[in-house]
mmCIF file of the N, C-alpha and C atoms, coordinates in Angstrom:
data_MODEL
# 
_entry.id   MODEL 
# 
loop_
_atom_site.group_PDB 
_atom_site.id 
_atom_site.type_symbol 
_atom_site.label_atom_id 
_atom_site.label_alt_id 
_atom_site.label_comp_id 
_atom_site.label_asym_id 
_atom_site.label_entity_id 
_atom_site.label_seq_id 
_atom_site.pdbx_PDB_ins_code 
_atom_site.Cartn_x 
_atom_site.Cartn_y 
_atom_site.Cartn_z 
_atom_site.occupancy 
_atom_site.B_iso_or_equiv 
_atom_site.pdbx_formal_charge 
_atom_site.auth_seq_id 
_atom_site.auth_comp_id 
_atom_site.auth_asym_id 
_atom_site.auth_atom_id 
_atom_site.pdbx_PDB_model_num 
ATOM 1   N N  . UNK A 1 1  ? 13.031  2.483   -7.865  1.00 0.00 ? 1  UNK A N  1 
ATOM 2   C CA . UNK A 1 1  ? 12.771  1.822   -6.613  1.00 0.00 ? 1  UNK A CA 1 
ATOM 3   C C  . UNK A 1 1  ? 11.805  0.673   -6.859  1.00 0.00 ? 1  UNK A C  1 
ATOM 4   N N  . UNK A 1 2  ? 11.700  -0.015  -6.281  1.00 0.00 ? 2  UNK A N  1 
ATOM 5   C CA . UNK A 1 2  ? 10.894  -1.581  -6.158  1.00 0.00 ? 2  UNK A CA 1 
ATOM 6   C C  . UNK A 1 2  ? 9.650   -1.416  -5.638  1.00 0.00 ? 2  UNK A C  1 
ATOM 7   N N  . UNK A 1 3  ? 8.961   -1.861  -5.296  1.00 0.00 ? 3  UNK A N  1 
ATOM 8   C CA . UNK A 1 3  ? 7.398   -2.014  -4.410  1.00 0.00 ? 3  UNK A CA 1 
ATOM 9   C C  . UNK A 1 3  ? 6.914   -3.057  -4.599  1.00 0.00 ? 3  UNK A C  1 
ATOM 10  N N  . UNK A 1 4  ? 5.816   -3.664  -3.975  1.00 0.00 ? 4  UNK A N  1 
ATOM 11  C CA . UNK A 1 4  ? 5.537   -4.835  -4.574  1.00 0.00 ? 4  UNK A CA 1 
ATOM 12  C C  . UNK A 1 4  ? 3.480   -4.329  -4.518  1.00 0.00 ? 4  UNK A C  1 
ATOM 13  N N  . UNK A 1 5  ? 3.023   -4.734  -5.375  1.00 0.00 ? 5  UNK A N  1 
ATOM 14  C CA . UNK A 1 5  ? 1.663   -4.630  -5.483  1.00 0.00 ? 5  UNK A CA 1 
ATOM 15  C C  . UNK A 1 5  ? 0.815   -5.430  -4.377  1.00 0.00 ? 5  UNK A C  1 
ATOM 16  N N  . UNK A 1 6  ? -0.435  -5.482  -4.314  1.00 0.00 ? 6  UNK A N  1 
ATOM 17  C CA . UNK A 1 6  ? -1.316  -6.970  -4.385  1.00 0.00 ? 6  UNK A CA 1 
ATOM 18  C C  . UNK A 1 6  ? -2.711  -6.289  -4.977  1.00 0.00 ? 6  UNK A C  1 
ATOM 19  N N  . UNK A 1 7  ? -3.426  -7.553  -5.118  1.00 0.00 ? 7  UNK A N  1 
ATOM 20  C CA . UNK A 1 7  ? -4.940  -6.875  -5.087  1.00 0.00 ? 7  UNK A CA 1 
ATOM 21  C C  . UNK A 1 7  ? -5.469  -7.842  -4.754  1.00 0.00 ? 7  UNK A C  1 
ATOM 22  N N  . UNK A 1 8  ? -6.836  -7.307  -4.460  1.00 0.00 ? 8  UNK A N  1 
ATOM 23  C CA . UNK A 1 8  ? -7.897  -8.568  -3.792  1.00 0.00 ? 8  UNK A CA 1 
ATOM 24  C C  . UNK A 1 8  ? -9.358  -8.527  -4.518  1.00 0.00 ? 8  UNK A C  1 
ATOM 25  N N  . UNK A 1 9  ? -9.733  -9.540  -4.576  1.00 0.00 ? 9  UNK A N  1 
ATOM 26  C CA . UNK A 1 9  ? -11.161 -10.056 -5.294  1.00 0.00 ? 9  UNK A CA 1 
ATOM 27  C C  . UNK A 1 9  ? -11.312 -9.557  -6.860  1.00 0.00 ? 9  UNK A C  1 
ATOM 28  N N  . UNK A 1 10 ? -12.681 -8.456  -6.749  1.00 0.00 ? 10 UNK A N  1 
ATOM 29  C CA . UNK A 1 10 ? -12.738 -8.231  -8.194  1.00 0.00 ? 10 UNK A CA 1 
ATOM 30  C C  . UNK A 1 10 ? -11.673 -7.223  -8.549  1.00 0.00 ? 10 UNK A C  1 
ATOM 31  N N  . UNK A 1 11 ? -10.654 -6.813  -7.706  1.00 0.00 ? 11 UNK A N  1 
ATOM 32  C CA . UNK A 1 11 ? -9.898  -6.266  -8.577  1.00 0.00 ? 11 UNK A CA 1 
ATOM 33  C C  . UNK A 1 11 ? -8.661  -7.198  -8.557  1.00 0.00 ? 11 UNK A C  1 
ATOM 34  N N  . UNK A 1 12 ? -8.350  -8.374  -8.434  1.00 0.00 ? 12 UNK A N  1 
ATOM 35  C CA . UNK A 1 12 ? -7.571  -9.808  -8.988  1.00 0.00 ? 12 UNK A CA 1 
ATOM 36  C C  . UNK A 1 12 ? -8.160  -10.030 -9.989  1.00 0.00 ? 12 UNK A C  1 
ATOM 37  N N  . UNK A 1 13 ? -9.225  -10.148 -10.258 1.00 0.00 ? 13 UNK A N  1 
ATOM 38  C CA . UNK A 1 13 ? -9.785  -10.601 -11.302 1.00 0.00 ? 13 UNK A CA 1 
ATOM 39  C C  . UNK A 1 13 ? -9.743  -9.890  -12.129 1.00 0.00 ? 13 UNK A C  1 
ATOM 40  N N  . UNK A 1 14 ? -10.161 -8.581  -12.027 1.00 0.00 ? 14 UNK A N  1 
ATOM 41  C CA . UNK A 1 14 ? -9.930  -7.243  -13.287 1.00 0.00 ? 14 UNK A CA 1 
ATOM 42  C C  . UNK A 1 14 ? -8.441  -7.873  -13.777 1.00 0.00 ? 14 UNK A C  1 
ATOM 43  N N  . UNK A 1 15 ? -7.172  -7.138  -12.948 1.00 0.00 ? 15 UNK A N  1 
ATOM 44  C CA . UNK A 1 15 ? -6.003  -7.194  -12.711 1.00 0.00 ? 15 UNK A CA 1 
ATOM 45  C C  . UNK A 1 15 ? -5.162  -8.696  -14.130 1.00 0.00 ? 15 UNK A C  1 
ATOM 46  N N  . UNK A 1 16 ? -5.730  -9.662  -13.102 1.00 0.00 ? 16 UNK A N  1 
ATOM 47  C CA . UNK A 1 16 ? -5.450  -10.844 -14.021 1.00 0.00 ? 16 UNK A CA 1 
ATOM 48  C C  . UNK A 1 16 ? -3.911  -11.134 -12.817 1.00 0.00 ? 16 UNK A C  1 
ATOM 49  N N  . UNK A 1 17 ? -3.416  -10.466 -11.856 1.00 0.00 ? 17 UNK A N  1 
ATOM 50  C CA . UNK A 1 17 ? -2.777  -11.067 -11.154 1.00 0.00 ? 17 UNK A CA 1 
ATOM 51  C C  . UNK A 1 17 ? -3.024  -11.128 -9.100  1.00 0.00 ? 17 UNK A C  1 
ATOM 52  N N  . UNK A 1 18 ? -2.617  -11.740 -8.660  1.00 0.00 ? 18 UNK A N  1 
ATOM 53  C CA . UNK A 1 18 ? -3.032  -11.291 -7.035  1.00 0.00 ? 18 UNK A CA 1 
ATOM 54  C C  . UNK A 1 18 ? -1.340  -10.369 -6.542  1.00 0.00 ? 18 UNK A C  1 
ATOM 55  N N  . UNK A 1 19 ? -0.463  -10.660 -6.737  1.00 0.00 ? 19 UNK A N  1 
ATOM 56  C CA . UNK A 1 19 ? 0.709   -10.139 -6.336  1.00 0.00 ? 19 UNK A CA 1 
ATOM 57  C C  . UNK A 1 19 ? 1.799   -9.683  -7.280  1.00 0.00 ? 19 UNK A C  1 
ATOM 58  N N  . UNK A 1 20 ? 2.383   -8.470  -7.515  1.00 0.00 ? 20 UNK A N  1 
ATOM 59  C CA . UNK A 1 20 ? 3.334   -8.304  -8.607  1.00 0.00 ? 20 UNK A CA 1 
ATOM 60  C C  . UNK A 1 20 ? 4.161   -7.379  -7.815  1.00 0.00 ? 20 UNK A C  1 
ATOM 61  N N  . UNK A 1 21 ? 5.237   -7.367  -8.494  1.00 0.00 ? 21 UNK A N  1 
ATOM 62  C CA . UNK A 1 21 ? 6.601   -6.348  -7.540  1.00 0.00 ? 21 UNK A CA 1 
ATOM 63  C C  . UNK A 1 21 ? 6.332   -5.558  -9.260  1.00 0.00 ? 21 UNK A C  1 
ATOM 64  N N  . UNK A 1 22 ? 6.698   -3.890  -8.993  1.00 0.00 ? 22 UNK A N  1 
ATOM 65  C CA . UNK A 1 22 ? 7.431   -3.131  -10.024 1.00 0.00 ? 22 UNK A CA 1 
ATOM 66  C C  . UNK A 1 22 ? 8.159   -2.337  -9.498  1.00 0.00 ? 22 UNK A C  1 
ATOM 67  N N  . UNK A 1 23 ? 9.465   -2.218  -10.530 1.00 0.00 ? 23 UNK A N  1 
ATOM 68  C CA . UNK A 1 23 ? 10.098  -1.227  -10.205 1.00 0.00 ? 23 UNK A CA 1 
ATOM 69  C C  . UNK A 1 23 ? 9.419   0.354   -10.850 1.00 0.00 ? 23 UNK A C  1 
ATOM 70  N N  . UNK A 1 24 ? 9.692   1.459   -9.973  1.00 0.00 ? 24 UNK A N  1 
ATOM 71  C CA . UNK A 1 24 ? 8.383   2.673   -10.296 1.00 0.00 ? 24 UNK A CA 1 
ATOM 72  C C  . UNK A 1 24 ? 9.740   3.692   -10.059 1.00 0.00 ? 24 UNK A C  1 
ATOM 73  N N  . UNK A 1 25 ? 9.543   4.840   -10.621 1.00 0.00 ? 25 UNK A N  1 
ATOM 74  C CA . UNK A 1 25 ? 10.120  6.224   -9.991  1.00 0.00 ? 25 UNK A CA 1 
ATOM 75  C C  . UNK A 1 25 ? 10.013  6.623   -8.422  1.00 0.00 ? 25 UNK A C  1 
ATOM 76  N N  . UNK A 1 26 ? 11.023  7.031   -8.408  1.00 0.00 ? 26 UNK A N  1 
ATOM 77  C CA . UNK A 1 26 ? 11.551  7.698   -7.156  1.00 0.00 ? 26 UNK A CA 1 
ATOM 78  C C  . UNK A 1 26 ? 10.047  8.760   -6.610  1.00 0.00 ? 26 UNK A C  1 
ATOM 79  N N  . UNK A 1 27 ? 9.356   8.607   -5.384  1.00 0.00 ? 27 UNK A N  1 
ATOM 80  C CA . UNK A 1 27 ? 8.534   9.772   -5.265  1.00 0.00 ? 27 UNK A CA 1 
ATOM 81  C C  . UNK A 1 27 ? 7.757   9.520   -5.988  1.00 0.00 ? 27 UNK A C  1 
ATOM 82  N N  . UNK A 1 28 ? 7.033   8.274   -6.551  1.00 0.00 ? 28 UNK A N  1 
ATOM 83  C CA . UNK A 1 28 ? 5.942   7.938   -6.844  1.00 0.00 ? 28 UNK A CA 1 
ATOM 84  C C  . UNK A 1 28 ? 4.876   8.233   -5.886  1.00 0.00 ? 28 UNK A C  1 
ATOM 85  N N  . UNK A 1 29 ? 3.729   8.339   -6.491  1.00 0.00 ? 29 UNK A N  1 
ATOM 86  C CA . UNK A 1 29 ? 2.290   8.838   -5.479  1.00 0.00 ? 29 UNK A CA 1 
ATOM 87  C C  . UNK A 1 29 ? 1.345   7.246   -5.846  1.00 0.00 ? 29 UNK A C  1 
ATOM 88  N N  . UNK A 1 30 ? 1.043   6.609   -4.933  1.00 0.00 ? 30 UNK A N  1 
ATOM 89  C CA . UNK A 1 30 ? -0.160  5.738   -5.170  1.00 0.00 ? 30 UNK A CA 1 
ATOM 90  C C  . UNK A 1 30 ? -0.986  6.397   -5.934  1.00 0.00 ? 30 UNK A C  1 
ATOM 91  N N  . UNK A 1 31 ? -1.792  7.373   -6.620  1.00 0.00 ? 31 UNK A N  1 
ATOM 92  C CA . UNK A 1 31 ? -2.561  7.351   -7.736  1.00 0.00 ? 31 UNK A CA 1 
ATOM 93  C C  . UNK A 1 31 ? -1.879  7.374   -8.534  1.00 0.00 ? 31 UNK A C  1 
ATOM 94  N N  . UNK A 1 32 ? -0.174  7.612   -8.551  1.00 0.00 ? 32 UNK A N  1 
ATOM 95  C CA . UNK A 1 32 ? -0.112  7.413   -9.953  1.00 0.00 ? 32 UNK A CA 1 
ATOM 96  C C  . UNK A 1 32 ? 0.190   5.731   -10.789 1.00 0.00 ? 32 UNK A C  1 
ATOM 97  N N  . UNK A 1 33 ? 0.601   5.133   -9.664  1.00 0.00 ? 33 UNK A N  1 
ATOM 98  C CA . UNK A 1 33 ? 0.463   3.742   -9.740  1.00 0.00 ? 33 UNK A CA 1 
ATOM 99  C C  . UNK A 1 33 ? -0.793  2.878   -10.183 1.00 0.00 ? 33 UNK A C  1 
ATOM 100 N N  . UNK A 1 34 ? -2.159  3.685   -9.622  1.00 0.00 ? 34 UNK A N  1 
ATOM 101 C CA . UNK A 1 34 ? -3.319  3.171   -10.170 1.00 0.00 ? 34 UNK A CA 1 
ATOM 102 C C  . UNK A 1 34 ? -4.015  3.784   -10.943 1.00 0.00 ? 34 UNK A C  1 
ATOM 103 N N  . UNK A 1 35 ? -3.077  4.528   -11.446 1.00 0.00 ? 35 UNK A N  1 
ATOM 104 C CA . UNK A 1 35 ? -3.230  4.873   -12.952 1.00 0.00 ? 35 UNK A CA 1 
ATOM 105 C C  . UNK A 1 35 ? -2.644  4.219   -14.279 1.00 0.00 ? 35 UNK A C  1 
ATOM 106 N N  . UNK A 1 36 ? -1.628  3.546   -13.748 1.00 0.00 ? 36 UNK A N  1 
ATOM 107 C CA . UNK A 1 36 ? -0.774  2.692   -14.769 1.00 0.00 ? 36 UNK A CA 1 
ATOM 108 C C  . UNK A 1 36 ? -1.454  1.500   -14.668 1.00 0.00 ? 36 UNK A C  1 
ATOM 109 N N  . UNK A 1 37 ? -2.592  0.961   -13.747 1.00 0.00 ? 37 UNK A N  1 
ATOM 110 C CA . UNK A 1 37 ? -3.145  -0.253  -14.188 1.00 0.00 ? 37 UNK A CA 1 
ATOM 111 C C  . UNK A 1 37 ? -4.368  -0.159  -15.235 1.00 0.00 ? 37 UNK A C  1 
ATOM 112 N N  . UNK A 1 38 ? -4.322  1.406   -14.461 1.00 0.00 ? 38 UNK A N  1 
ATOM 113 C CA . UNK A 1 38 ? -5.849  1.405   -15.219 1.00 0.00 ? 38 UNK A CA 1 
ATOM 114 C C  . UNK A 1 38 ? -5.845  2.064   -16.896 1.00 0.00 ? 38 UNK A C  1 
ATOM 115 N N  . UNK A 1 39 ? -5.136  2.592   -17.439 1.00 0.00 ? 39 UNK A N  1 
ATOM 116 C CA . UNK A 1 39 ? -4.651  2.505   -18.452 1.00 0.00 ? 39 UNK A CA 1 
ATOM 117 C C  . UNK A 1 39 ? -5.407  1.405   -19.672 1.00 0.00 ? 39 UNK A C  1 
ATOM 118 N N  . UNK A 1 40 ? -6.323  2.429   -20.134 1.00 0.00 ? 40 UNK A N  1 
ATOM 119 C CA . UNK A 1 40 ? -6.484  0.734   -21.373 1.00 0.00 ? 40 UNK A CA 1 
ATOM 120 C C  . UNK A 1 40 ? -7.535  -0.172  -20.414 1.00 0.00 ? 40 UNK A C  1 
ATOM 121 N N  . UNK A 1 41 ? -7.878  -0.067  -19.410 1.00 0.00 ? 41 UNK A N  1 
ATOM 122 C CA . UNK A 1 41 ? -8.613  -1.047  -18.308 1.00 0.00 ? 41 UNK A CA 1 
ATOM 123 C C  . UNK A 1 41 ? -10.043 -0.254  -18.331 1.00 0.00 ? 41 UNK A C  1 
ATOM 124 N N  . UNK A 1 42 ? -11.169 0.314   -18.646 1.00 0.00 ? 42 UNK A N  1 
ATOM 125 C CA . UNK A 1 42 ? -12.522 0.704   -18.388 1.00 0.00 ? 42 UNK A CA 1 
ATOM 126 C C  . UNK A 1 42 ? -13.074 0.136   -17.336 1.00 0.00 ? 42 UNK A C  1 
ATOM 127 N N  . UNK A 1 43 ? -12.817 -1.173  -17.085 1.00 0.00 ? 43 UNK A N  1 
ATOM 128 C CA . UNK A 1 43 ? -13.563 -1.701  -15.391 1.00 0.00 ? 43 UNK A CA 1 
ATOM 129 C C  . UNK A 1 43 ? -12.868 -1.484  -14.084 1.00 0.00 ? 43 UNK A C  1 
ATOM 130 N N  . UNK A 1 44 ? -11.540 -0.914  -13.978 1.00 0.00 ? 44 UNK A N  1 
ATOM 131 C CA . UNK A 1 44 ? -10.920 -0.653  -13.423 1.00 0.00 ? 44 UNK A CA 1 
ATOM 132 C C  . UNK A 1 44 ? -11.212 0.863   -13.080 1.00 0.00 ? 44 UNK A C  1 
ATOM 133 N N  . UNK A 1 45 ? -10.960 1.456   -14.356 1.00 0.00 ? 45 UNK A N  1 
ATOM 134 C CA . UNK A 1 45 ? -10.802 3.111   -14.404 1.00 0.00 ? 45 UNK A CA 1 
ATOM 135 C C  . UNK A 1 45 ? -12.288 3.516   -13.512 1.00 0.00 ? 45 UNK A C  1 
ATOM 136 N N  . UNK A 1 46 ? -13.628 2.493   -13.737 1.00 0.00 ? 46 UNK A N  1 
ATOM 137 C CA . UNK A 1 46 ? -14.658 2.855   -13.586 1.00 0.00 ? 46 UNK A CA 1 
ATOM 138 C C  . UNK A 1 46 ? -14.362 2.988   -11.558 1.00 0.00 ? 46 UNK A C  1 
ATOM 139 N N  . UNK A 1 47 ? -14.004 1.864   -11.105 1.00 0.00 ? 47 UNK A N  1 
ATOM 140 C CA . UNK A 1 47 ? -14.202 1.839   -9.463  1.00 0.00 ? 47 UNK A CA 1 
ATOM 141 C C  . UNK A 1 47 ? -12.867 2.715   -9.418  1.00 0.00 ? 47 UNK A C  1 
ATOM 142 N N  . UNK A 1 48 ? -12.019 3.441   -9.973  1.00 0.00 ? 48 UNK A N  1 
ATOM 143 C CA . UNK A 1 48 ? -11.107 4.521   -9.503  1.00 0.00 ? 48 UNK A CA 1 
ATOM 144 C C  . UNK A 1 48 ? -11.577 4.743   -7.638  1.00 0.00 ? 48 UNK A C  1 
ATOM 145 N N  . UNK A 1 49 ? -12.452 5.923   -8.161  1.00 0.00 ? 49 UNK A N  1 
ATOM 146 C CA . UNK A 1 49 ? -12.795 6.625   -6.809  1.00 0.00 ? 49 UNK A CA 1 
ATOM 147 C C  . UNK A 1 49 ? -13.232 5.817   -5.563  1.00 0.00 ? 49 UNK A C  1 
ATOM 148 N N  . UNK A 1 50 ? -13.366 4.634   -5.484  1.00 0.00 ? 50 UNK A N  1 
ATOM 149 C CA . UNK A 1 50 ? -13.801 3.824   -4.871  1.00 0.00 ? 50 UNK A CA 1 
ATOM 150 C C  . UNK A 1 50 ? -13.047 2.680   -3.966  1.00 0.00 ? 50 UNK A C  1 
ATOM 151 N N  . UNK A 1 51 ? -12.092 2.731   -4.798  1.00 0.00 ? 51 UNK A N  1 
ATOM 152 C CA . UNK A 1 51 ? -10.972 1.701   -4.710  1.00 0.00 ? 51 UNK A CA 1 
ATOM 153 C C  . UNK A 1 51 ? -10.550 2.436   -2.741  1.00 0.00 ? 51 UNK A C  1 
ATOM 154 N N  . UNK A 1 52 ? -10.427 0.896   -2.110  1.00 0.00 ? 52 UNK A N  1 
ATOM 155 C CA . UNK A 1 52 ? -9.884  1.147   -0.267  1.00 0.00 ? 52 UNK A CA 1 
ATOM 156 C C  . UNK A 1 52 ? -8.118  0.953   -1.029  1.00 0.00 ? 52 UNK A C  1 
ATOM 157 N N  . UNK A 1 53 ? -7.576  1.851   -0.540  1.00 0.00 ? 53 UNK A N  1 
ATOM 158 C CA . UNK A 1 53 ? -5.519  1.661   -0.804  1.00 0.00 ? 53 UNK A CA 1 
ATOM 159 C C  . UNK A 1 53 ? -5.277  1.361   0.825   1.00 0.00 ? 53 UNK A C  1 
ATOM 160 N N  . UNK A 1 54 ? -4.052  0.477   1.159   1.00 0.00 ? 54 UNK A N  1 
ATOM 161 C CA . UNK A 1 54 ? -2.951  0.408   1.776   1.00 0.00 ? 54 UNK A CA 1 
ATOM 162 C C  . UNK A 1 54 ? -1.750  0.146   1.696   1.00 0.00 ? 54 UNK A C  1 
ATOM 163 N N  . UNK A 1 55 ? -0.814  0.881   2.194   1.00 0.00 ? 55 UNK A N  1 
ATOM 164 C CA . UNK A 1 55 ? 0.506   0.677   2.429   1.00 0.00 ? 55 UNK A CA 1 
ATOM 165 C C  . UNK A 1 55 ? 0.979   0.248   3.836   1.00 0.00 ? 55 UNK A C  1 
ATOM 166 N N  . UNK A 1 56 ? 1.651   -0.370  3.367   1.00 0.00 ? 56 UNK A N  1 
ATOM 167 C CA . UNK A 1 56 ? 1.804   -1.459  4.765   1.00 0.00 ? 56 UNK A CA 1 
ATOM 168 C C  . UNK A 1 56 ? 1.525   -2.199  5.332   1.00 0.00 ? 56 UNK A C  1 
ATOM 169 N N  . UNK A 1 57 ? -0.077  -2.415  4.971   1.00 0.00 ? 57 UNK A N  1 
ATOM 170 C CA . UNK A 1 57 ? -0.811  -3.070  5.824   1.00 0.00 ? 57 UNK A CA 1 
ATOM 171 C C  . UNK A 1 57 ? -1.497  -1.543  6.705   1.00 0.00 ? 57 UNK A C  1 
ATOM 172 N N  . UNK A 1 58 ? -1.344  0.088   5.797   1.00 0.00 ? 58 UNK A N  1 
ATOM 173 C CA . UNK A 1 58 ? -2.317  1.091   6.899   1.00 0.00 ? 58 UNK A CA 1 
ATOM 174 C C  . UNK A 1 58 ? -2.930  2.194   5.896   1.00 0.00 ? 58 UNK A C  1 
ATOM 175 N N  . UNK A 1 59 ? -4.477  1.660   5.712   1.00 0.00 ? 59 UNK A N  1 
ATOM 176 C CA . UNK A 1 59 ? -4.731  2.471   4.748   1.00 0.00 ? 59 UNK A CA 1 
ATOM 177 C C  . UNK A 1 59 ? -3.981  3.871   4.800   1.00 0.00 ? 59 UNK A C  1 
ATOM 178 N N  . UNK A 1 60 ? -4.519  4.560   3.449   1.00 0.00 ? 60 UNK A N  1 
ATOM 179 C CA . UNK A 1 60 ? -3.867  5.773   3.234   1.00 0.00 ? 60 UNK A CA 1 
ATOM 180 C C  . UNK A 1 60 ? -4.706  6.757   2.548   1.00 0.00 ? 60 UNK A C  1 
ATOM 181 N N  . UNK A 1 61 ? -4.313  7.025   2.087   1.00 0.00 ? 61 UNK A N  1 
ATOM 182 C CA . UNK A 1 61 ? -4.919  8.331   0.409   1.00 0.00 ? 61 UNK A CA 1 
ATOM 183 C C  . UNK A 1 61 ? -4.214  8.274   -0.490  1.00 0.00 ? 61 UNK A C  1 
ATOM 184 N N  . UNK A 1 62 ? -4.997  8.634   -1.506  1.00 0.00 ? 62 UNK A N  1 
ATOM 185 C CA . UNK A 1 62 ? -4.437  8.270   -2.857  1.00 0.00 ? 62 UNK A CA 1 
ATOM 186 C C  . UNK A 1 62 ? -2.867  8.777   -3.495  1.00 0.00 ? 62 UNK A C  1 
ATOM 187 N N  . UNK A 1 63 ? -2.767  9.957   -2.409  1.00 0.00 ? 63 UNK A N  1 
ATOM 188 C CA . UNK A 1 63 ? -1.759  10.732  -2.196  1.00 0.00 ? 63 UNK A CA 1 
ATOM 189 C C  . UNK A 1 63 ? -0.448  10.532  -2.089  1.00 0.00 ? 63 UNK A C  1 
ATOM 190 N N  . UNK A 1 64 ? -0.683  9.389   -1.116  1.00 0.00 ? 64 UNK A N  1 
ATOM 191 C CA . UNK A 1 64 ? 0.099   8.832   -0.349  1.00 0.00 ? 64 UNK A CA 1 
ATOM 192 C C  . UNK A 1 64 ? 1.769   8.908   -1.200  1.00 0.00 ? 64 UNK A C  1 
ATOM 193 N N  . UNK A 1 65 ? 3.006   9.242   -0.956  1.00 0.00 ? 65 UNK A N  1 
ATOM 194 C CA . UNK A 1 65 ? 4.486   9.080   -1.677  1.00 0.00 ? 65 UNK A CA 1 
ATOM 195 C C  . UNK A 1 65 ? 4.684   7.638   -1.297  1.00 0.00 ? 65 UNK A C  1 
ATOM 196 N N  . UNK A 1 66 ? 5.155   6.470   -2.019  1.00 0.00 ? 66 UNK A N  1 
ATOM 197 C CA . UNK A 1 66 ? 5.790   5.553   -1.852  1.00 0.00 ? 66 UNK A CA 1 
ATOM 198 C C  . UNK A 1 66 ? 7.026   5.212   -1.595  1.00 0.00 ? 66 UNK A C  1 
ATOM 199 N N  . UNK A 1 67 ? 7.579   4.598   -0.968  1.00 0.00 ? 67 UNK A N  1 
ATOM 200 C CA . UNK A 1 67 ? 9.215   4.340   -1.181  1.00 0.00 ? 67 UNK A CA 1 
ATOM 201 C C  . UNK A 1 67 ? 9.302   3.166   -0.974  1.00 0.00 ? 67 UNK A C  1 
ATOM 202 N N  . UNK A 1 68 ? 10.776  3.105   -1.759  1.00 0.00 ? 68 UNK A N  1 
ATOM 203 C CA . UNK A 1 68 ? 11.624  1.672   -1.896  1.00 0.00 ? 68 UNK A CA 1 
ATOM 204 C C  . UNK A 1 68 ? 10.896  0.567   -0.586  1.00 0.00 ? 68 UNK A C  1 
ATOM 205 N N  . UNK A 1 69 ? 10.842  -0.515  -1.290  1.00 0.00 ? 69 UNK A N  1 
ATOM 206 C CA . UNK A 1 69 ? 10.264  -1.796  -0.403  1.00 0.00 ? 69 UNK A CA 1 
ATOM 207 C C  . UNK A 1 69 ? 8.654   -1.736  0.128   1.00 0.00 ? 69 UNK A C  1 
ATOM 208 N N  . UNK A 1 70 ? 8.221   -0.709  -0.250  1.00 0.00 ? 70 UNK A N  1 
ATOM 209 C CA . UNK A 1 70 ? 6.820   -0.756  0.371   1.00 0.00 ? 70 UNK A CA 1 
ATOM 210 C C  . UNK A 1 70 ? 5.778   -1.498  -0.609  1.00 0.00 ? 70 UNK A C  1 
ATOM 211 N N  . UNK A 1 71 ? 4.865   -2.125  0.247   1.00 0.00 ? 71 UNK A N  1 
ATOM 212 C CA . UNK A 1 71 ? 3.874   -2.961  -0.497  1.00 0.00 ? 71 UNK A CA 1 
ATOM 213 C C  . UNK A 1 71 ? 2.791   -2.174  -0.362  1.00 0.00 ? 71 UNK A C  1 
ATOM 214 N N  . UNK A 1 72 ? 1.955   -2.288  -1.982  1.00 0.00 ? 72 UNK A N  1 
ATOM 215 C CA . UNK A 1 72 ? 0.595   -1.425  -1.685  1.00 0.00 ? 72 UNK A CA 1 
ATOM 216 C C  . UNK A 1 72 ? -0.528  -2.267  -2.154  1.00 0.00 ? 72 UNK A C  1 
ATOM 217 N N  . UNK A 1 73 ? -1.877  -2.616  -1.474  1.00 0.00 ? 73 UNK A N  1 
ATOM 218 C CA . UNK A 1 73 ? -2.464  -3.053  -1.464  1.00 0.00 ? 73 UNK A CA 1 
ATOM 219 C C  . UNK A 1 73 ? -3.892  -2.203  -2.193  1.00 0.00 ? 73 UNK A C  1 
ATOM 220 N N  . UNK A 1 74 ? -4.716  -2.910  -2.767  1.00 0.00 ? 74 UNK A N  1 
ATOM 221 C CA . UNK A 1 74 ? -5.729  -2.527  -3.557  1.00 0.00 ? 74 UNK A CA 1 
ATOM 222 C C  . UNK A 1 74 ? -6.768  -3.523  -3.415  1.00 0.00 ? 74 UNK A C  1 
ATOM 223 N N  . UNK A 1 75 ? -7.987  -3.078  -2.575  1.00 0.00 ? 75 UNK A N  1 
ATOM 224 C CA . UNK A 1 75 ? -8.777  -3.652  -2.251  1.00 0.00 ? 75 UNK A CA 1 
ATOM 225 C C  . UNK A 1 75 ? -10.387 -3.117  -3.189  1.00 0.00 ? 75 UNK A C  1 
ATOM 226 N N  . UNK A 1 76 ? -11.525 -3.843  -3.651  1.00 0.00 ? 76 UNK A N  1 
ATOM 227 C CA . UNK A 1 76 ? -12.233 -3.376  -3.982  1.00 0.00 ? 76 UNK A CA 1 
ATOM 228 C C  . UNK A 1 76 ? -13.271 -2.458  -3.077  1.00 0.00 ? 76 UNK A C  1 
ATOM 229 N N  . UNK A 1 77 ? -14.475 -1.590  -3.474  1.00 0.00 ? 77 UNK A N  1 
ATOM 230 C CA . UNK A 1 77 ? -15.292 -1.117  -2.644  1.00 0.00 ? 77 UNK A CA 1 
ATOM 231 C C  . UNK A 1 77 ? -15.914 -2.261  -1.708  1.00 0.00 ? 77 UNK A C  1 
ATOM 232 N N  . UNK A 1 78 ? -15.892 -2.178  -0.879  1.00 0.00 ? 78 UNK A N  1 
ATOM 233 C CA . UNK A 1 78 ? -16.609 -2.796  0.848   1.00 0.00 ? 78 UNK A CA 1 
ATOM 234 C C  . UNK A 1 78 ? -17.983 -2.357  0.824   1.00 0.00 ? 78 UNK A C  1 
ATOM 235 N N  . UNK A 1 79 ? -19.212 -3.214  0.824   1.00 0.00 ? 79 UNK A N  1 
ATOM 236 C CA . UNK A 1 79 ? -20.357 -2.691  1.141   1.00 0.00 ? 79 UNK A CA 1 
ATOM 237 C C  . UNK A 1 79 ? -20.775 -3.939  1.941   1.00 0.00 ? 79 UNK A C  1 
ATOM 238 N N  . UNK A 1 80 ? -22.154 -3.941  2.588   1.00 0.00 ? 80 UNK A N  1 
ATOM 239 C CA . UNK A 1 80 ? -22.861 -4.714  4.035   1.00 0.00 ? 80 UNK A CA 1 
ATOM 240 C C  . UNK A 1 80 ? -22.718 -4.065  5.233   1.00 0.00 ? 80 UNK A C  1 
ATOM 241 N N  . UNK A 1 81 ? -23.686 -4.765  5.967   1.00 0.00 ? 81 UNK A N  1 
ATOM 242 C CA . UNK A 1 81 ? -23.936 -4.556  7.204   1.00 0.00 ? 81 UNK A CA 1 
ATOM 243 C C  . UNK A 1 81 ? -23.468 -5.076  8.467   1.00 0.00 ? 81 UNK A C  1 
# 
């Protein structure tokens, strides 16, 4: 099945891209997707637990099952007032 990625700020910059489509297994889980970036990545692997996910445009949990055509978004940790 297809999906298309994004990411925003320091994790574009980790990343090295802002938008990518992959094709992934059927019944993929968003952690296991941000596990395949983080792979080989230590600045990545480090904000794991931290990392805000959405699909759709509606956050989720890491949990979350993906399917065909859905976009998942990867935002870094949010801090301020």
């Amino acid at each position: 099945m297809r999906i298309k990625i994004k990411v925003f700020a320091s994790i574009r910059d980790i990343c090295g891209f802002s938008e990518k489509e992959l094709i992934v297994s059927d019944s993929i889980r968003v952690n296991e997707v941000i596990d395949l970036f983080i792979k080989g990545n230590q600045e990545l692997s480090d904000k794991k637990d931290n990392l805000l996910i959405a699909v759709n445009e509606e956050y989720c949990r890491m949990d979350r099952t993906l399917e065909d055509g859905d976009t998942l978004a990867i935002f870094p940790p949010v801090s301020g007032g």
